[in-house]
VOTISE-878230 format. One record per residue (C-alpha): residue number from 1; chain; x, z, y. Coordinates in Angstrom, 1 decimal, decimal comma. Layout:
+-----+----+--------+--------+--------+
:   i : ch :     px :     pz :     py :
+-----+----+--------+--------+--------+
: NUM :  A :      X :      Z :      Y :
...
+-----+----+--------+--------+--------+
***
This chain:
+-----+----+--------+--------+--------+
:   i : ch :     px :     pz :     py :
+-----+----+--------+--------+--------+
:   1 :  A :  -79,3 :   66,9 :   11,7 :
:   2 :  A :  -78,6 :   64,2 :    9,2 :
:   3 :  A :  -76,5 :   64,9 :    6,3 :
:   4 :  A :  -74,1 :   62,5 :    4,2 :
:   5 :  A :  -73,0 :   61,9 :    0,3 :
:   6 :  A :  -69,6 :   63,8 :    0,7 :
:   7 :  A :  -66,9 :   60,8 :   -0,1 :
:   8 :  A :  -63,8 :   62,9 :   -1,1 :
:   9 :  A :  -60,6 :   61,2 :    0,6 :
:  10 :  A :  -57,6 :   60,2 :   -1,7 :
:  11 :  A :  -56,1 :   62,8 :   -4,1 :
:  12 :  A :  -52,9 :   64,7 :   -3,5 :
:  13 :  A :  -51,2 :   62,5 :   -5,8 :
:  14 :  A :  -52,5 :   59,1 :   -4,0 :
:  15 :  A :  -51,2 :   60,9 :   -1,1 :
:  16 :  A :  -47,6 :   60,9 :   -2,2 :
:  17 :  A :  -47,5 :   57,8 :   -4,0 :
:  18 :  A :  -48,6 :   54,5 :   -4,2 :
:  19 :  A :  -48,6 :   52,5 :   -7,3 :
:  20 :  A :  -49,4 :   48,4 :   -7,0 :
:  21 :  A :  -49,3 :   45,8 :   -9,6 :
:  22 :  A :  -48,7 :   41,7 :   -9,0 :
:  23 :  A :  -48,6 :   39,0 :  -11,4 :
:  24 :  A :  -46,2 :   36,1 :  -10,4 :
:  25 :  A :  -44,3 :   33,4 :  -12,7 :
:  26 :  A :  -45,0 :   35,2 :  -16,2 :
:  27 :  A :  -43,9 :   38,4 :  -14,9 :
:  28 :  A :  -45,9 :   41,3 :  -13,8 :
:  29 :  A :  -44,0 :   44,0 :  -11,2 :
:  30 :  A :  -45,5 :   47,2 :  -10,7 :
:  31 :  A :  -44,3 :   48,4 :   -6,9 :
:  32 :  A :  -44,1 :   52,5 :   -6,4 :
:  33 :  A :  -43,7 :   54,0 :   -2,6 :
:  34 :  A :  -43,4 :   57,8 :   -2,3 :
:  35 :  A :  -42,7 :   60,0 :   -4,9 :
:  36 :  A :  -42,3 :   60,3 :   -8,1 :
:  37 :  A :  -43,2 :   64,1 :   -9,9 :
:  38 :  A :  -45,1 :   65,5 :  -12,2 :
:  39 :  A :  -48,0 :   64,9 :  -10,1 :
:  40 :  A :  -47,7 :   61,6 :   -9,4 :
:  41 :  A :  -45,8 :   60,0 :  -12,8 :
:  42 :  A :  -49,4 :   59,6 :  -14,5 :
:  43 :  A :  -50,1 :   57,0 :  -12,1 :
:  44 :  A :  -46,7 :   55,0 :  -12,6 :
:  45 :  A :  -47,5 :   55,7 :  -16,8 :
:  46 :  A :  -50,9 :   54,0 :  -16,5 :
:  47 :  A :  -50,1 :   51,1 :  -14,3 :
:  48 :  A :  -46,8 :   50,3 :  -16,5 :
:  49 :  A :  -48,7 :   50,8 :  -19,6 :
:  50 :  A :  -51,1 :   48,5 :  -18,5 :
:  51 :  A :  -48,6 :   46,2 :  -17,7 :
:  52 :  A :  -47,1 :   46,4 :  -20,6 :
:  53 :  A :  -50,4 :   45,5 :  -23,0 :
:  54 :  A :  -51,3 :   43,2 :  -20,1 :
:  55 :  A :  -49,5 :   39,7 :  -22,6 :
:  56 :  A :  -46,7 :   39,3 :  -20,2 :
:  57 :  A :  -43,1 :   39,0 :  -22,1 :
:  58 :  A :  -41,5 :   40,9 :  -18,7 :
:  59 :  A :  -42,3 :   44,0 :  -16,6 :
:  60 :  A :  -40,6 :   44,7 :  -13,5 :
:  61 :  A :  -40,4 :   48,3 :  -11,8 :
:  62 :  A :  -39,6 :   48,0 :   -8,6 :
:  63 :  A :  -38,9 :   51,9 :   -7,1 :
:  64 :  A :  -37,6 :   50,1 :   -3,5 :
:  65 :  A :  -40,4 :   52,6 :   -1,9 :
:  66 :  A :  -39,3 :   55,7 :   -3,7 :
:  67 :  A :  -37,6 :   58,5 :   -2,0 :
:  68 :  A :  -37,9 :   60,9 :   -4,7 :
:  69 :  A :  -38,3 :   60,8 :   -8,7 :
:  70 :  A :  -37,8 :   63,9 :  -10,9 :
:  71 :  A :  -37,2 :   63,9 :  -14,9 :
:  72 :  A :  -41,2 :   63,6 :  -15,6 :
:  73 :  A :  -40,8 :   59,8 :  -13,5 :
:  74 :  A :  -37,6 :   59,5 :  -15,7 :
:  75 :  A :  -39,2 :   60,5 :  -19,0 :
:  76 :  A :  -42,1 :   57,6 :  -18,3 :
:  77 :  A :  -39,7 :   55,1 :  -17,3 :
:  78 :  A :  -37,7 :   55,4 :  -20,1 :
:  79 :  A :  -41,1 :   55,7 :  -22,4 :
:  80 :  A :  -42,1 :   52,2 :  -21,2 :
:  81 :  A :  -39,0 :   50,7 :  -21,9 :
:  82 :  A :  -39,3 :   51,9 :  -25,6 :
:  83 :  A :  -42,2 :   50,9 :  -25,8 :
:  84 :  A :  -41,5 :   47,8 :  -24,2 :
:  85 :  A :  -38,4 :   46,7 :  -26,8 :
:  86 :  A :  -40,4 :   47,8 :  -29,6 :
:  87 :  A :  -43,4 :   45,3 :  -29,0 :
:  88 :  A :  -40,7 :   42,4 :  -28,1 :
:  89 :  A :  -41,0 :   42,7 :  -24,1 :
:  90 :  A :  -38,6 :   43,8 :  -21,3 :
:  91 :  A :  -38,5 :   46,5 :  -18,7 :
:  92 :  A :  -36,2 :   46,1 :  -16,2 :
:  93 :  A :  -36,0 :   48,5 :  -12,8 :
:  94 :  A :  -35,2 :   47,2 :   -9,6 :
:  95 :  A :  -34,5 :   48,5 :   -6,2 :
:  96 :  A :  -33,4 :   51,5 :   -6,5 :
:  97 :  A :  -31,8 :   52,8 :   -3,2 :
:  98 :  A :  -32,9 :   56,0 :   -2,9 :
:  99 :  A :  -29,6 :   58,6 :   -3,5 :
: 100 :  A :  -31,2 :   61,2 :   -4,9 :
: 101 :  A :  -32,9 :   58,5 :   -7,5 :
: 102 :  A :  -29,6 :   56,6 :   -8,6 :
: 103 :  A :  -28,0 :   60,0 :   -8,5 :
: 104 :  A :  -30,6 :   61,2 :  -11,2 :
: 105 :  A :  -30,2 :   57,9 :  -13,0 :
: 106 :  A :  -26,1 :   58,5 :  -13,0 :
: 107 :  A :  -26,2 :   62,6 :  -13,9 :
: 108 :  A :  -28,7 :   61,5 :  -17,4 :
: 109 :  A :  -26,6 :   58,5 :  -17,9 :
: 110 :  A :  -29,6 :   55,7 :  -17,9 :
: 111 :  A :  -28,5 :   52,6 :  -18,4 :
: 112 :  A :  -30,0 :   49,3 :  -17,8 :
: 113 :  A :  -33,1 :   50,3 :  -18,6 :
: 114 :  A :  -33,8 :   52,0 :  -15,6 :
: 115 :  A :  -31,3 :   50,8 :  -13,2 :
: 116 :  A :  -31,2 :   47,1 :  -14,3 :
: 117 :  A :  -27,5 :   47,2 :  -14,8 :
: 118 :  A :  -25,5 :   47,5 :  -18,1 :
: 119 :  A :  -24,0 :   51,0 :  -18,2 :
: 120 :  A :  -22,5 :   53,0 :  -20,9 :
: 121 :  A :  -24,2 :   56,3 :  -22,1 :
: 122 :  A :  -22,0 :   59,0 :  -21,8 :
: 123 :  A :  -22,8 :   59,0 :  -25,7 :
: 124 :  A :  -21,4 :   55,5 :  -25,9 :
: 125 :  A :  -23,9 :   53,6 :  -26,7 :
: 126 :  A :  -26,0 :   51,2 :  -24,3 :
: 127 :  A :  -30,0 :   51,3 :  -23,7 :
: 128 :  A :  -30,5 :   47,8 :  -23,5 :
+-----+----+--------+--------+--------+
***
């Protein structure tokens, strides 16, 4: 009987979400699929932070792939795009088509810092 180093297989949260980063024209875009929760928004955190301290002037999220994102995916989106204004950069978010995702966006009145379209805060005042 031989025996083998155990190799543990991806974690729950690689399971339900993939986070990818690409560099093109000065701009970096981090790509999510899956889901965003509060077990998978540390992954989206540390690639945008990354990103973000990476020297590029523009960060693109692009949630295309993401079916589901909760108010801990919301919180770290809008984190990053503080963050982002305050050390001169832009966030913008792209692709959202998911319902349940532009219907959370809509309900907490994010603006284009999320959705990548001016919108008014219920408030009144705009993010970007």
């Amino acid at each position: 009987m031989s025996t083998r180093p155990y190799e543990p297989g991806p974690t729950p949260q690689e399971l339900a979400a993939a986070v990818t980063t690409s560099r093109r024209d000065g701009r970096t875009t981090v790509s999510v699929t899956g889901e965003i929760d509060i077990a998978t928004a540390p992954l989206l955190a540390e690639a945008l932070r990354a990103a973000l301290c990476d020297g590029v002037t523009r960060v693109e999220a692009d949630l295309s792939g993401v079916s589901f994102c909760d108010c801990s995916g919301l919180n770290v989106l809008l984190a990053a795009e503080r963050h982002a204004r305050t050390h001169g950069r832009a966030l913008r978010v792209t692709g959202v088509r998911s319902p349940q995702v532009r219907r959370l966006f809509e309900l907490t009145g994010t603006t284009t810092a999320t959705v990548g379209r001016r919108r008014r805060h219920p408030g009144g005042r705009d993010f970007a």
